[in-house]
KEKOLGU-379341 format. One record per residue (C-alpha): y negated, z negated, x; residue number from 0. Coordinates in pm, 1 decimal. Layout:
N
+----------+----------+----------+-----+
|        Y |        Z |        X |   k |
+----------+----------+----------+-----+
|        Y |        Z |        X | NUM |
...
+----------+----------+----------+-----+
! end
This chain:
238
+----------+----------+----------+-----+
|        Y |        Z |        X |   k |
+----------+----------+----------+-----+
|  15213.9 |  12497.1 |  -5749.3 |   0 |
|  15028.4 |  12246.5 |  -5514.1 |   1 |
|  15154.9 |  11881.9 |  -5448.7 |   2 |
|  14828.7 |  11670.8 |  -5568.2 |   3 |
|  14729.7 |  11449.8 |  -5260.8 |   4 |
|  14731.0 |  11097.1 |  -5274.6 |   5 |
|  14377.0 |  10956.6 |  -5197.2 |   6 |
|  14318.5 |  10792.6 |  -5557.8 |   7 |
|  14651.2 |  10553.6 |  -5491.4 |   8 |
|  14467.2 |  10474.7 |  -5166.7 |   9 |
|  14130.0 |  10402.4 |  -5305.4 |  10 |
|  14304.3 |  10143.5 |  -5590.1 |  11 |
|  14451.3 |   9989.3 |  -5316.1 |  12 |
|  14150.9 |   9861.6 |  -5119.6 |  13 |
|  13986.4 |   9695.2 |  -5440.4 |  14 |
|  14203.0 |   9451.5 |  -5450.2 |  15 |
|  14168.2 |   9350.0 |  -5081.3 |  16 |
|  13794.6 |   9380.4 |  -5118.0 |  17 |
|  13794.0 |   9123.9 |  -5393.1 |  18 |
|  14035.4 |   8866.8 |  -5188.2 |  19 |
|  13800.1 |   8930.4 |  -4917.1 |  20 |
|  13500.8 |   8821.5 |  -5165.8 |  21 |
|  13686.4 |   8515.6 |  -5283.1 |  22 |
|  13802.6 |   8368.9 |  -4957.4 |  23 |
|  13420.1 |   8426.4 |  -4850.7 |  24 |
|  13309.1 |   8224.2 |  -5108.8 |  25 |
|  13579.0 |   7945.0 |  -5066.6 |  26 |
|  13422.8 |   7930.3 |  -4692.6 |  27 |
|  13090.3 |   7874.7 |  -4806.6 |  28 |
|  13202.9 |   7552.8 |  -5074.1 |  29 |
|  13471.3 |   7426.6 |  -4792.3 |  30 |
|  13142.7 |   7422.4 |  -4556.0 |  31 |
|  12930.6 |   7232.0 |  -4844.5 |  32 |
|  13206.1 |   7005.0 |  -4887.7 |  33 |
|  13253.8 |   6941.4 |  -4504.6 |  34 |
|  12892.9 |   6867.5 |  -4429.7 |  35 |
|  12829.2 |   6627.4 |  -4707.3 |  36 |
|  13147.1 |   6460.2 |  -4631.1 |  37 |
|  12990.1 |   6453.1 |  -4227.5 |  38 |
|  12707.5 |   6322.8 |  -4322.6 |  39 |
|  12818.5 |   6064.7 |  -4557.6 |  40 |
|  13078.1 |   5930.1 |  -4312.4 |  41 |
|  12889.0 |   5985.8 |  -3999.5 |  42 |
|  12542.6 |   5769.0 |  -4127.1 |  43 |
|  12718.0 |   5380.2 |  -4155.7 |  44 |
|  12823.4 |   5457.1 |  -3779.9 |  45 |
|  12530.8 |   5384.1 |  -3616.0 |  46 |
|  12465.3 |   5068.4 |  -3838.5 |  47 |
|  12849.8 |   4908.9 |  -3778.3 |  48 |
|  12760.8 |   4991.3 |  -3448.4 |  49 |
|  12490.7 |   4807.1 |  -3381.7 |  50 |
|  12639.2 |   4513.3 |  -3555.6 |  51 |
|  12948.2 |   4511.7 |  -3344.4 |  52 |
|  12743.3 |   4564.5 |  -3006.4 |  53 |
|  12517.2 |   4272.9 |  -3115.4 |  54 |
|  12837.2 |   4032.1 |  -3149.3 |  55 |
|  12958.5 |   4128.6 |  -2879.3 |  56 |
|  12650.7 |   4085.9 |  -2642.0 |  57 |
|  12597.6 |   3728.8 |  -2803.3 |  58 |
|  12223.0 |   3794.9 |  -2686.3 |  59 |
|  12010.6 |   3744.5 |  -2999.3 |  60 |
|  11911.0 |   3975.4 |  -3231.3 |  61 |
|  11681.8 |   4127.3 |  -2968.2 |  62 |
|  12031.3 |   4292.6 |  -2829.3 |  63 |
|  12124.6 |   4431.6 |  -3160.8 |  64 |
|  11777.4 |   4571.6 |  -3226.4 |  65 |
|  11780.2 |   4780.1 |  -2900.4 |  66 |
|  12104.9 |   4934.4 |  -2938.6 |  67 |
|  12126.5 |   5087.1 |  -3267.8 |  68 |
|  11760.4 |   5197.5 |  -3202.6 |  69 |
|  11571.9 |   4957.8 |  -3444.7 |  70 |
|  11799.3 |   5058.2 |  -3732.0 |  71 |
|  11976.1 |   4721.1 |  -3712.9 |  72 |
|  11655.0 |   4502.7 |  -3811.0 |  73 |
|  11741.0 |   4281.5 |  -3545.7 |  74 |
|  11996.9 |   4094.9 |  -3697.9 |  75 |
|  12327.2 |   4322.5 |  -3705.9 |  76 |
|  12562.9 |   4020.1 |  -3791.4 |  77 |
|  12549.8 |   3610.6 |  -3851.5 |  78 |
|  12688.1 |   3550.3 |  -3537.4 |  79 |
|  12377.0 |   3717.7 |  -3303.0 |  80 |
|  12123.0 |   3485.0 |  -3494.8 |  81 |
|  12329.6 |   3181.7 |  -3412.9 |  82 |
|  12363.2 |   3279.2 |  -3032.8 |  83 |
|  11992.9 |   3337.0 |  -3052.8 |  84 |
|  11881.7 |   3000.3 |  -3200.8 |  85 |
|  12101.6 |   2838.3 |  -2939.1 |  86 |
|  11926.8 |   2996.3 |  -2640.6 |  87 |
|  11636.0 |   2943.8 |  -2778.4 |  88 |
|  11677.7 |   2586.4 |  -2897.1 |  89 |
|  11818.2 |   2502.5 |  -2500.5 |  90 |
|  11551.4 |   2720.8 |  -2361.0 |  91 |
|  11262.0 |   2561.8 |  -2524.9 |  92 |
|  11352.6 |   2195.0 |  -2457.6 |  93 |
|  11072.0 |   2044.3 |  -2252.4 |  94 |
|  11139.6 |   1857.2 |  -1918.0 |  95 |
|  11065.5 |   1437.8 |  -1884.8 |  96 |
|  10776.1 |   1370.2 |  -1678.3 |  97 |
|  10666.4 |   1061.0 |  -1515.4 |  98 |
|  10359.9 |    947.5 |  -1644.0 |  99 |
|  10076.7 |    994.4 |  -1342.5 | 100 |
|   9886.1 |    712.5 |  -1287.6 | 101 |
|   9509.5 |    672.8 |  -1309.8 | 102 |
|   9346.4 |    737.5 |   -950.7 | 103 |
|   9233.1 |    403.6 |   -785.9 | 104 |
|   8857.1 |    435.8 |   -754.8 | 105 |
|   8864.8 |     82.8 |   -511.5 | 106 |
|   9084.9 |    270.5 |   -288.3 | 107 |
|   8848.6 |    466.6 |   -136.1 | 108 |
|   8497.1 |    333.3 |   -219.9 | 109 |
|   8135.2 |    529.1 |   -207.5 | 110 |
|   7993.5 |    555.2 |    134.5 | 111 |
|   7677.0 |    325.5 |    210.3 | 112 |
|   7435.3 |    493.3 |    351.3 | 113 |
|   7252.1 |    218.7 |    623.6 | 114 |
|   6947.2 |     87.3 |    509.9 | 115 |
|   6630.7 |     44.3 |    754.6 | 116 |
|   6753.9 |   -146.0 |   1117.3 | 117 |
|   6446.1 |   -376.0 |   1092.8 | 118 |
|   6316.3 |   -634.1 |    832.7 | 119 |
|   5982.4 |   -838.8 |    808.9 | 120 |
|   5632.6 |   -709.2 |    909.4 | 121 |
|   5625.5 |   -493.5 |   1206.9 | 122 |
|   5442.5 |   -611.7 |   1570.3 | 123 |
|   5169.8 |   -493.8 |   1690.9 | 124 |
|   5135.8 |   -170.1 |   1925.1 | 125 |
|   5203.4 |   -319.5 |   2251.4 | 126 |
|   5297.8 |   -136.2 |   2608.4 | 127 |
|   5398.6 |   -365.9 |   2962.3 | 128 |
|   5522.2 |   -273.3 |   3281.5 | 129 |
|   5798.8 |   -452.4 |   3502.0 | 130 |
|   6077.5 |   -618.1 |   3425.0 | 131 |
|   5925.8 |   -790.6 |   3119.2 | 132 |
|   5986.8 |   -677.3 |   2766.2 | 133 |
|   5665.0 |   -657.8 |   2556.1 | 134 |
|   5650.3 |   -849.1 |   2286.8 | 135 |
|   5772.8 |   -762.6 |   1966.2 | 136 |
|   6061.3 |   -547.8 |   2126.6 | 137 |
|   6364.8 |   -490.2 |   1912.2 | 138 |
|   6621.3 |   -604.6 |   2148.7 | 139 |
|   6822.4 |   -695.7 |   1865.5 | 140 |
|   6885.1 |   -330.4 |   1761.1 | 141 |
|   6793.1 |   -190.4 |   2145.6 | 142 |
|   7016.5 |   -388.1 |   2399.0 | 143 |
|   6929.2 |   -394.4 |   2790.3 | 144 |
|   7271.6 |   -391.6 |   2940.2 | 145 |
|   7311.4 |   -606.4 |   3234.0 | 146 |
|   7256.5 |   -497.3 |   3545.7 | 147 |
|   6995.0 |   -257.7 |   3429.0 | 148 |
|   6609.5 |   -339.7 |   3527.3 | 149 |
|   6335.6 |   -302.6 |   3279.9 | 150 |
|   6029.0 |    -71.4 |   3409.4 | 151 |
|   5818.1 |    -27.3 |   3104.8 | 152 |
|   5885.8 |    -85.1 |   2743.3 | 153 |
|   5683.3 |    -11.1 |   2414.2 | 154 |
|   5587.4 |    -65.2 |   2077.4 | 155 |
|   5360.0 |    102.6 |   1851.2 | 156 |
|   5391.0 |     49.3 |   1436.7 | 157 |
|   5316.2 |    306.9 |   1181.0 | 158 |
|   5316.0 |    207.6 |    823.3 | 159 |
|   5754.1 |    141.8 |    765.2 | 160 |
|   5882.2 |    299.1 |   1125.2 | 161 |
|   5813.9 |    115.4 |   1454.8 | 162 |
|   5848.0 |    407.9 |   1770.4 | 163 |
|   5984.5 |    201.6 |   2040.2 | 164 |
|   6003.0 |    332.3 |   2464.5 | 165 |
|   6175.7 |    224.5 |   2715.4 | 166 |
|   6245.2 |    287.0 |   3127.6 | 167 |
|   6444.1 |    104.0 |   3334.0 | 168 |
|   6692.3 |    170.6 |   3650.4 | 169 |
|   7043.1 |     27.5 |   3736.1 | 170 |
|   7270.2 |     19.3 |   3980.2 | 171 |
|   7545.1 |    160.0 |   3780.4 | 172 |
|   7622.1 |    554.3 |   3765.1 | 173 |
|   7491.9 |    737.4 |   3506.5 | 174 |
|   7822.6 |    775.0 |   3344.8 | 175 |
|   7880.6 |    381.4 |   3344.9 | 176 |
|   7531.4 |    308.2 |   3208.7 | 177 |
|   7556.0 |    587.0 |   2914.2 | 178 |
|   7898.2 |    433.3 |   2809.8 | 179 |
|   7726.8 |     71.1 |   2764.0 | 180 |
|   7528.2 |    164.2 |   2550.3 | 181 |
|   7749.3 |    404.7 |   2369.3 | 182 |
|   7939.7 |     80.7 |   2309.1 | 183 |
|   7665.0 |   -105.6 |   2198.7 | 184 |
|   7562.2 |    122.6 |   1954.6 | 185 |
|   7813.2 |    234.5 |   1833.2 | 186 |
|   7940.5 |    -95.4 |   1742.6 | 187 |
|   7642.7 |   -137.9 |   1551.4 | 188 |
|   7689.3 |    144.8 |   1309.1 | 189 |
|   7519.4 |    431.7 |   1474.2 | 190 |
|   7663.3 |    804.0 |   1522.1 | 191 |
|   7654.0 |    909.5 |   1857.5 | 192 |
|   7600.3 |   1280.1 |   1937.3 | 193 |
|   7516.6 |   1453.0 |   2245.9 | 194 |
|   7151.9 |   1593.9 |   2250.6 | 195 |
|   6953.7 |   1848.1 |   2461.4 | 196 |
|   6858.3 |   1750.0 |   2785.5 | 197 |
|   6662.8 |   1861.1 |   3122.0 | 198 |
|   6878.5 |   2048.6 |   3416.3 | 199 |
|   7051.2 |   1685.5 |   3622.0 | 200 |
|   6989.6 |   1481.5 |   3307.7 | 201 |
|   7296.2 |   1359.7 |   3014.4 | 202 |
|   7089.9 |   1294.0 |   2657.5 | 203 |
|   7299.0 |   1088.4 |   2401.0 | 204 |
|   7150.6 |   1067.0 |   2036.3 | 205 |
|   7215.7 |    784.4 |   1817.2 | 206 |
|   7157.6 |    786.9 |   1460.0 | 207 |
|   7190.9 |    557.1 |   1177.5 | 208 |
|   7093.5 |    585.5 |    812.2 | 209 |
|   6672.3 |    648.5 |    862.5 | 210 |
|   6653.9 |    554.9 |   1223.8 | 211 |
|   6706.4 |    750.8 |   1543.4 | 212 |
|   6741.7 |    710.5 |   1928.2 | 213 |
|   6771.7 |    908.9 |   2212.7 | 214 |
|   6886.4 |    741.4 |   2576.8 | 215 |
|   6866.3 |    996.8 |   2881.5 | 216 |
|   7031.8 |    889.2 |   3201.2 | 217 |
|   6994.0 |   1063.2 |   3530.4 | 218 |
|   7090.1 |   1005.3 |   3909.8 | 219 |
|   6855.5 |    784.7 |   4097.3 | 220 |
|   6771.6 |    861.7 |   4430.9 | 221 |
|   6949.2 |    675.7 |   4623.5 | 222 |
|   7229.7 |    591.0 |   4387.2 | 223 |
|   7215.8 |    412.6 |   4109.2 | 224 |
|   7073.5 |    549.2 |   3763.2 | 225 |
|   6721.6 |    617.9 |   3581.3 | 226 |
|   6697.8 |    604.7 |   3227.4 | 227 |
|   6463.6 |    663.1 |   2961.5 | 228 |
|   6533.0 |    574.7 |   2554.4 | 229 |
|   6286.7 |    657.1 |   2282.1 | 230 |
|   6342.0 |    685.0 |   1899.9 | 231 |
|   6182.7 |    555.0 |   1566.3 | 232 |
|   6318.2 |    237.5 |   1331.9 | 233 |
|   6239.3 |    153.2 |   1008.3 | 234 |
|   6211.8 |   -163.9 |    873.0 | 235 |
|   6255.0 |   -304.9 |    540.9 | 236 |
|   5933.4 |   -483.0 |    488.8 | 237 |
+----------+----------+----------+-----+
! end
């Protein structure tokens, strides 16, 4: 008679190991469940205490604590950042004294006058003379003759307000000395002097003031000594 093999005793073995297997399977899955939810329950207040601790500990405002926890803080992560913030600001914002500025002093430097005509009263008559007399009606008053220097020919001739005046005349002075008297005289008068265009041998000097204008020329005389010619236009007040 045969022995009867023993594969069923095997096969009632393994269901009980099967069904362990099952259980501790599904006690994974929970113990996962469990663990996450725990995770994420602990793990989302981190970032928030955080931020508030970073912000104290910067002292910087709530700006600080904003930045760090990336905007989850609201900008004010604890009492103590919103104090250090109104303190900077409060010492940041205080305005500096300044002296008061004056008012400019308008009779410091006063609106240029711009001359007026050289002449006044009714103007002479054309006129022209040669040698060493002046014709009449002249304006030596606003035209000087330097001395030393020898009138030639000298000229008037009015139209309407401006009087065109000539004059030659020679000296014994060089042209340089002659041109610098009556640069002086001029000038001390109130005209602008200028150099002016002038022939090849020749110095031109022009002289202006306000509405009226002269012109002197000096040149070498032959000889020595110096030739010189003035010409311009005055105005006169009337």
């Amino acid at each position: 008679m045969d022995r009867p093999r023993p594969a069923r005793p095997r096969a009632r073995s393994a269901l009980p190991a099967l069904g362990l297997a099952v259980l501790l399977g599904l006690a994974g899955c929970t113990g996962g469940d469990a663990t996450d939810t725990t995770g994420a329950t602990t793990t989302s207040p981190t970032p928030a205490g955080t931020a508030g601790a970073t912000g104290s500990a910067d002292g910087g405002g709530a700006g600080t604590g904003t930045g760090t926890a990336g905007g989850g803080g609201d900008g004010g992560a604890g009492p103590d950042d919103a104090g250090a913030g109104d303190v900077t600001g409060s010492s940041g914002d205080t305005p500096s004294e300044l002296a008061p500025v004056a008012p400019p002093d308008e009779t410091a430097h006063p609106a240029a006058v711009v001359p007026g005509p050289s002449l006044t009263g009714a103007l002479p008559p054309a006129d022209a003379a040669r040698g060493e007399r002046l014709v009449g009606g002249f304006p030596v008053q606003v035209v000087p003759v330097p001395d030393g220097v020898r009138v030639v020919s000298s000229s008037v001739s009015p139209d309407g307000q401006r009087l065109q005046v000539g004059l030659e005349a020679s000296g014994d002075a060089e042209p340089a000395a002659v041109q610098d008297a009556y640069v002086q005289e001029l000038a001390a008068a109130g005209f602008a002097v200028s150099p002016a265009p002038a022939t090849p041998g020749s110095t031109a000097t022009a002289f202006t003031r306000g509405p009226d204008g002269l012109v002197l020329t000096v040149r070498p005389r032959t000889g020595g000594g110096t030739e010189l010619t003035l010409a311009g236009t005055l105005t006169t007040a009337g």
